[in-house]
TORKOL-60035 format. One record per residue (C-alpha): x, y, z. Coordinates in steps of 0.25 Angstrom, whole numbers, plus 5000, padded with zeros to 4 digits. Layout:
BEGIN
XYZ/...
! end
This chain:
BEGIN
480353624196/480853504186/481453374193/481653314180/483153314174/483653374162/484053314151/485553344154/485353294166/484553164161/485953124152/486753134164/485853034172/485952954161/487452964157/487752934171/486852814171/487652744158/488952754164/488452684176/487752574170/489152544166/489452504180/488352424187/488052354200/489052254199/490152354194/489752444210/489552314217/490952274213/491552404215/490952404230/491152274232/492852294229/492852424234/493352474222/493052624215/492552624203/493252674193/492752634181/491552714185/492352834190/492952844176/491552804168/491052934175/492253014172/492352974157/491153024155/491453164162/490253144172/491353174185/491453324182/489853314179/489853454190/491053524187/491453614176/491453594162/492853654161/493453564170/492753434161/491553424169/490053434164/489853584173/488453514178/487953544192/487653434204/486153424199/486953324188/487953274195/487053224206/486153154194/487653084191/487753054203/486553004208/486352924194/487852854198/487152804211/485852764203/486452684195/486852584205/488252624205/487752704219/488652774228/489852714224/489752764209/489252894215/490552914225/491552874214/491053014207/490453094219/491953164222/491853194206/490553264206/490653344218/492053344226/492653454218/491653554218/492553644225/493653654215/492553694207/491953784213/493253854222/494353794215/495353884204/495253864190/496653804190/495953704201/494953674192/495653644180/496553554188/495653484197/494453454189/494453374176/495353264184/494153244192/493153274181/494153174171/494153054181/495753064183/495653114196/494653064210/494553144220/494153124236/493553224246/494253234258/493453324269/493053224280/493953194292/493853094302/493753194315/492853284306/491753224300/490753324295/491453434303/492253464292/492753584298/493553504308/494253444298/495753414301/496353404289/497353514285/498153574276/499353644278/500053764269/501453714264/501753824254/500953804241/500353654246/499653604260/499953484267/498753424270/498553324281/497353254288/496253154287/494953134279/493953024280/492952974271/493553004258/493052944247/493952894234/495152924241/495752804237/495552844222/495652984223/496753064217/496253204222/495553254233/494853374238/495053384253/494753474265/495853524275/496153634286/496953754280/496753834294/496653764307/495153784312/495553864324/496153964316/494853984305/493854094309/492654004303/492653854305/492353834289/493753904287/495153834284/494853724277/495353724264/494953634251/495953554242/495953464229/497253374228/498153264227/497753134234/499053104237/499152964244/500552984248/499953094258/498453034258/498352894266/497052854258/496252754267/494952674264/493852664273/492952534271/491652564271/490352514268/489952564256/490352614242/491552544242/491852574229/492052704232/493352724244/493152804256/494452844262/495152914274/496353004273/497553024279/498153144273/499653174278/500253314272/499553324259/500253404248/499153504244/499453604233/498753744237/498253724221/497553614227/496653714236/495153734232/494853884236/495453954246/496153894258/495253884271/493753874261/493853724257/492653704269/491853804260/492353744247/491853604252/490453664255/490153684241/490353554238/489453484249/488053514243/488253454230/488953344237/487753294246/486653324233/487653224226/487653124237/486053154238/485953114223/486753004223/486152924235/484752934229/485352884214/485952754225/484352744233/483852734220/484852614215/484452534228/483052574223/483252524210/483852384215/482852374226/481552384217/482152304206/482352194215/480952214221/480452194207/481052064205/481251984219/480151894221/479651854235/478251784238/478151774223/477951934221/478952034219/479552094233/479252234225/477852214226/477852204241/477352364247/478652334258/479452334246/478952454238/478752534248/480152564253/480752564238/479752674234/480052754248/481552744246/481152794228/480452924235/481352944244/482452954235/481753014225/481553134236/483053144239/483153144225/482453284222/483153344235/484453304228/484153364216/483653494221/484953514228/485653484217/485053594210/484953694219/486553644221/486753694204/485953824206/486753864216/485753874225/485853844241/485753684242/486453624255/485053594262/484753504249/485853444245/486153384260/484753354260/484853274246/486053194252/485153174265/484053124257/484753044247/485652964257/484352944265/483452904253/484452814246/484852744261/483352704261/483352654246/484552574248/484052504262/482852474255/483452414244/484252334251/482952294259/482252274246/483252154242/483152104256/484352004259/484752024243/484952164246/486052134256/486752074245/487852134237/487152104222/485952184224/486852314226/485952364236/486852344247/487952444241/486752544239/486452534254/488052534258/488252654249/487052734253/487552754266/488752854261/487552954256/487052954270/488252974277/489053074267/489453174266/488453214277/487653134285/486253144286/486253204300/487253324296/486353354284/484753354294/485853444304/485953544290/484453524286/484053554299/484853674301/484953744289/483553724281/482853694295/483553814303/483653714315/485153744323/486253684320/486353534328/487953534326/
! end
């Protein structure tokens, strides 16, 4: 058993970690601070091919596995650039893992190296208003019009919509009275954001501003059947796939954002002086900064062993929902304390650790919350019946 990185993995750390010291604290403060997404950064990332850093290597991407694209990920949010750098890539890294993995060869070749290039964003759109988590109640449909569908419906919580170009969405092929299984009739397509059938609308919010969360009202959607991933009725299946290595990103990235509050918080227990001593030197103010260290550090190894039985194909969804459990919890108790740590400093917008404390929330609440996932602990590694 080795917890130490390769060498290969070691360069991509520290690849990540030079791009983003092009863009420090004031470049994210500004960017939250306008509500503007940060493009510059997108395309730093991009020129330097790190957006197809999972995908394959035919398609322009670097063919490596969600063990190094959670190391990218959670270096972004370390460096200070925290969950708003992270979400600006996230949809990158992960969203089209179903092209990937049940899209065609022509899909491939068509849909890829946009995404991988930096040309083309892309949104998720699966969660409805009325549906929530229940994502077999979903509303949205799609209906067959000769060699296109006509998609119409509603999705909520849809990040960079408002930059997008593409998105991969989720819609009712077969009315759910009419499927034998509940999983069935939902089908899975990559296409056009097409604002002239897409009312794109932002949600204020209180967080991560720099990065848009939107909901959509989608009125008869031109869909090219060459725009189905897989076959029609198996997008709920197709989604799945996706979903571990979406919470071990999200695991990953929230302990990189606890230990930037970390960073902050024991530098400036360092240096302020009260009572002629450092604050740093009082036990009420180690004490927390070394729980919140452990903690993270804990949530860490449970992030990366999910990640790695993630790339050896190896059964991983009690993991990875537990790395995301524990890196949301852990960097939430970071990010209060830092906060704490600065005192009334730490309430003001110069210190960054406000944004830290705003943004941690989304890693708690998305794309599961923390209740859903101790439901799935405790029924499926604890054998205890199902609560829902």
């Amino acid at each position: 058993m080795d917890f130490s990185l390769s060498s290969e993995q070691t360069a991509i750390r520290s690849a990540i970690e030079r791009i983003c010291g092009r863009f420090g604290d004031d470049y994210w403060r500004g960017k939250d601070r306008e509500g503007e997404f940060p493009h510059e950064f997108h395309r730093a990332i991009a020129a330097d091919g790190w957006l197809g850093i999972a995908m394959p290597q035919e398609y322009g991407g670097a063919g490596l596995g969600v063990t190094e694209a959670a190391l990218m990920m959670q270096a972004v949010a370390e460096s200070g650039a925290g969950l708003s750098g992270a979400s600006a890539l996230h949809m990158n890294i992960f969203g089209l893992n179903p092209v990937v993995v049940f899209g065609s060869g022509e899909q491939k070749k068509r849909m890829l190296p946009p995404l991988i290039a930096g040309d083309d964003k892309a949104c998720f759109a699966v969660t409805e208003p009325d549906a929530g988590l229940d994502t077999l109640k979903l509303k949205t449909k799609a209906v067959r019009d000769g060699d296109r569908y006509l998609l119409s419906g509603q999705k909520i919580w849809i990040s960079t919509a408002q930059v997008a170009s593409k998105m991969l969405i989720l819609a009712r092929t077969t009315p759910l009275e009419q499927v034998k299984r509940k999983t069935e009739g939902l089908s899975l397509f990559y296409t056009a954001l097409d604002r002239r059938h897409v009312d794109v609308r932002e949600i204020e919010k209180m967080g991560r501003s720099a990065v848009d969360s939107n909901e959509l009202f989608i009125d008869k959607l031109p869909v090219p059947v060459a725009d189905r991933i897989g076959e029609e009725g198996r997008g709920f299946e197709y989604i799945l796939h996706g979903m571990n290595a979406e919470r071990i990103l999200i695991g990953a990235e929230a302990v990189g954002l606890g230990r930037a509050a970390l960073r902050k918080a024991a530098n400036y227990a360092k240096e302020r002086i009260v009572f002629d001593r450092p604050i740093g030197q009082n036990q009420a103010i180690q004490h927390p900064l070394a729980a919140c260290w452990m903690e993270l550090e804990a949530a860490n190894l449970m992030a990366f062993k999910a990640a790695t039985l993630y790339d050896q194909g190896a059964s991983c969804a009690a993991e990875a929902n537990a790395a995301k459990y524990l890196g949301a919890e852990a960097a939430f108790n970071a990010c209060q304390t830092a906060v704490m740590t600065h005192g009334g400093m730490g309430y003001a917008k110069e210190f960054h650790v406000e944004r830290y404390l705003r943004e941690v929330m989304i890693a708690r609440l998305a794309p599961v919350s923390p209740q859903m996932i101790l439901c799935f602990i405790a029924e499926k590694v604890l054998g205890l019946p199902k609560s829902y």
